[in-house]
C-alpha positions in Angstrom: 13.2 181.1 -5.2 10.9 183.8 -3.9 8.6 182.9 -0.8 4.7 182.2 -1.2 4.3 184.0 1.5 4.2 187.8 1.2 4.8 188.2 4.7 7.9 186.0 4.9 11.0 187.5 2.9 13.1 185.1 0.7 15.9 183.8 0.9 17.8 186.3 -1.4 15.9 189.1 0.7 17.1 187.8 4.0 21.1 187.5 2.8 20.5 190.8 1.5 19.3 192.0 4.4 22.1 190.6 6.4 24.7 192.2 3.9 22.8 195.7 4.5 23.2 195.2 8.5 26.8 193.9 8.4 27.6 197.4 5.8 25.7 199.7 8.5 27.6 198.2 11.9 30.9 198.3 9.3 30.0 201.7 8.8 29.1 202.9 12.1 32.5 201.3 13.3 34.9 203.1 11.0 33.1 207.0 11.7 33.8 206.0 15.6 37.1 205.3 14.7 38.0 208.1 11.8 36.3 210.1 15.0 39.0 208.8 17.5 41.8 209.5 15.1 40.8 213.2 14.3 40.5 213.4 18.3 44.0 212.1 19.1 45.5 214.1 16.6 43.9 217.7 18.3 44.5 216.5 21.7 48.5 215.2 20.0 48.5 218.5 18.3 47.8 220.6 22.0 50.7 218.2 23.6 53.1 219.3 21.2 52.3 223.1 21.1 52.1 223.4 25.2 55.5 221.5 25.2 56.9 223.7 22.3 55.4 226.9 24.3 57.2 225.3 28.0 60.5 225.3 25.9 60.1 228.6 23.6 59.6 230.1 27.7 62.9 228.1 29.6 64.8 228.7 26.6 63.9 232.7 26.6 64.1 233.2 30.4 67.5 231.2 30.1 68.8 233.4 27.7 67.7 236.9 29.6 69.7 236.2 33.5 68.6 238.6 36.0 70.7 241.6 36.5 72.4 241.2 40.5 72.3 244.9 41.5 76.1 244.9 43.3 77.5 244.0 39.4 75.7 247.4 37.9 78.3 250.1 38.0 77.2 254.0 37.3 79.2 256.7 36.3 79.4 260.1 38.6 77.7 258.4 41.0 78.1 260.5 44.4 77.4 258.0 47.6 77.2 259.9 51.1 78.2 257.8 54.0 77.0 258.3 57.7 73.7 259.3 56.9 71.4 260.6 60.4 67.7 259.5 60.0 66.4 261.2 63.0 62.6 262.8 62.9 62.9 266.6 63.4 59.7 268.0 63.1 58.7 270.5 62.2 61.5 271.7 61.6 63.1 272.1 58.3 66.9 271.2 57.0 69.3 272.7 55.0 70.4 269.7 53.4 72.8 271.7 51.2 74.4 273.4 53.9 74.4 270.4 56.1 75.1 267.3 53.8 76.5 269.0 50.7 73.1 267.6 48.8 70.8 269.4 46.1 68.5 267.7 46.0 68.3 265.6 49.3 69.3 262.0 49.1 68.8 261.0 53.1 69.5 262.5 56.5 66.9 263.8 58.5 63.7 264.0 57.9 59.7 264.9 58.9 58.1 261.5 60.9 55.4 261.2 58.0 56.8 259.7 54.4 55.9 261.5 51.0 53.5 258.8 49.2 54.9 257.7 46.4 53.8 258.7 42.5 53.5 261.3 39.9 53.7 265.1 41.1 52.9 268.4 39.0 54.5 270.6 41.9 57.4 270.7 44.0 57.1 268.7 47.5 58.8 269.4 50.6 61.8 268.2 51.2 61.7 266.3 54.6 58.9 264.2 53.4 60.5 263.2 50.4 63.4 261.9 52.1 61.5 259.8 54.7 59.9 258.2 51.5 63.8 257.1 50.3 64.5 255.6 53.8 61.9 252.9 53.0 63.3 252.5 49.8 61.7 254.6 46.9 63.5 256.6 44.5 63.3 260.0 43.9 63.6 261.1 40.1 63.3 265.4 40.4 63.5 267.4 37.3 64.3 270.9 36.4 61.0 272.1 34.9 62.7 275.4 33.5 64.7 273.0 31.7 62.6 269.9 30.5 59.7 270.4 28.2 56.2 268.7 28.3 57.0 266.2 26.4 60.3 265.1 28.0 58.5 265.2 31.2 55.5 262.8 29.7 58.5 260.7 28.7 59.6 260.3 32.3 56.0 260.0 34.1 55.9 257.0 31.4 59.1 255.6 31.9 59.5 255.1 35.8 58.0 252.0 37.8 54.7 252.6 39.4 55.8 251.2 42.7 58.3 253.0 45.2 58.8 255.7 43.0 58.6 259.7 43.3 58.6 261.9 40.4 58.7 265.6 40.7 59.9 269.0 39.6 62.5 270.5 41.5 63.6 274.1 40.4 67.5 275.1 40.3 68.6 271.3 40.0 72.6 271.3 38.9 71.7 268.6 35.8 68.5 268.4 33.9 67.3 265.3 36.2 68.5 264.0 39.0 67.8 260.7 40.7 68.4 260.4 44.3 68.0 257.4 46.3 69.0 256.9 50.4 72.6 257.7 50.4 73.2 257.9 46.3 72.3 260.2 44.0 73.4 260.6 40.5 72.9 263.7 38.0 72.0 263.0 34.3 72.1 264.4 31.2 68.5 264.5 30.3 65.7 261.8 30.3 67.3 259.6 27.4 70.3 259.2 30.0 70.6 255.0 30.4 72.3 255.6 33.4 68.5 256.7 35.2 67.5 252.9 34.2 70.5 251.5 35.7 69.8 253.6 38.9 66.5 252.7 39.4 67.1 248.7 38.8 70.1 249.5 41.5 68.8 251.3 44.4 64.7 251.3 44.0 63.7 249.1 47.0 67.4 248.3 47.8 68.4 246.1 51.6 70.7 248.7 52.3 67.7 251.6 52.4 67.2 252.3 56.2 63.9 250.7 56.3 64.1 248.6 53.1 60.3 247.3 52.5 58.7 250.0 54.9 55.1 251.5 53.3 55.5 253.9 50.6 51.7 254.8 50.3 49.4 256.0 53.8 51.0 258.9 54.3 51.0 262.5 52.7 49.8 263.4 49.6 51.9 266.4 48.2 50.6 268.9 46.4 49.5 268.0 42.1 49.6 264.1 42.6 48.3 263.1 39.7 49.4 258.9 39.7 
C-alpha cells in the first residue's frame, strides 16, 4: 500500500531500498576480495619464480666446481727454479745468456714495474719482469708472425686485470706466455693451453710478490688498454 505522503517512501520502496543497499555492500565485498585473490596470486607467483631462479643458480654453480690451479697440468711447460729478483738499475740483462729465457720469465729486474695492459710496441725487458713478480702474466707475440686479426683475437681474449700483452720480435713459437718462473710456447692464439696458463699462474701465491700493484708505474710505449 503506497504512502499518502509523498515525502515518506512505502513500504515496498523501503524493502527495496534495503535489498539495493545489502546488493551494493555484497558487491563492494566480493571486488575487495576477487582484488585480494588476484594480489596473492602475483605476489604467489613472484615467490615461486625467485625460489625457481635461487635453485636454477645453486643448481648451475653446483654443476660448474671451480678449477684448483695445482690440478691444471700443461704440456712443454718449462719452470726455472732459483730465480734472483734483485733491482739492477739501470742496467740491462741478458736474460738469454744468463737464464736460458727468450722471452724473460723472472730474475732480475729494473725497481719500477711495467703497468699492466694492451701494448702496440715492444717494452723493455726489465720492466716487464718486475710486473710478473707481483703476479701478472706476460702473453708476447711474434708480430712478423701473427696477423691483425689474430692479434685482435688476443687483446679480446686475455683478462683485463694483471695482464701484459705485447709484440716481441724473434719469439721461438708464435706466442708465448711467461709468468714468474714458467713460461710455455704455443702454437698460435687458438692454443687452449694459453687459457690453462693464464687460470694457473695469473696472480698466483707463489709469484714473488703475489698481490703487489700492477698499475702506478710505467707506461711503455703504444698502451692502448
Amino acid at each position: 500500500m503506497a504512502s499518502n505522503n509523498p515525502a515518506t517512501p512505502s513500504v515496498k520502496e523501503q524493502r527495496e531500498a534495503k535489498r539495493a543497499a545489502k546488493v551494493a555492500v555484497l558487491k563492494k565485498q566480493q571486488a575487495k576480495e576477487k582484488r585480494n585473490r588476484i594480489i596473492g596470486f602475483s605476489v604467489g607467483g613472484l615467490l615461486v619464480a625467485g625460489a625457481i631462479a635461487l635453485v636454477i643458480t645453486f643448481v648451475v654453480s653446483s654443476a660448474v666446481p671451480k678449477v684448483n690451479p695445482d690440478d691444471i697440468a700443461i704440456e712443454g711447460l718449462d719452470t726455472f727454479d732459483g730465480l734472483t729478483a734483485v733491482h739492477i738499475d739501470p742496467n740491462p740483462v741478458d736474460y738469454e745468456a744468463e737464464y736460458g729465457m727468450n722471452p724473460p720469465a723472472g730474475g732480475d729486474h729494473f725497481g719500477a714495474w711495467l703497468n699492466c695492459g694492451v701494448y702496440t710496441e715492444p717494452q723493455q725487458n726489465e720492466n716487464a719482469v718486475h710486473a710478473l713478480e707481483h703476479g701478472a702474466v706476460w702473453v708476447t707475440y711474434d708480430p712478423d708472425v701473427l696477423g691483425e686479426a689474430e692479434i685482435e683475437t688476443l687483446r679480446e681474449s686475455i683478462p683485463k686485470t694483471y695482464m701484459v700483452l705485447s709484440p716481441y720480435p724473434g719469439l721461438p713459437a708464435p706466442v708465448v706466455a711467461s709468468a714468474w718462473a714458467n713460461q710455455v710456447q704455443l702454437d698460435g692464439v687458438d692454443d687452449p693451453r694459453l687459457a690453462d696458463f693464464i687460470e694457473k699462474f695469473r696472480q698466483s701465491p707463489d709469484a714473488p710478490e703475489p698481490g703487489a700493484a700492477c698499475t702506478g708505474a710505467v707506461n711503455g710505449p703504444g698502451r692502448i688498454s
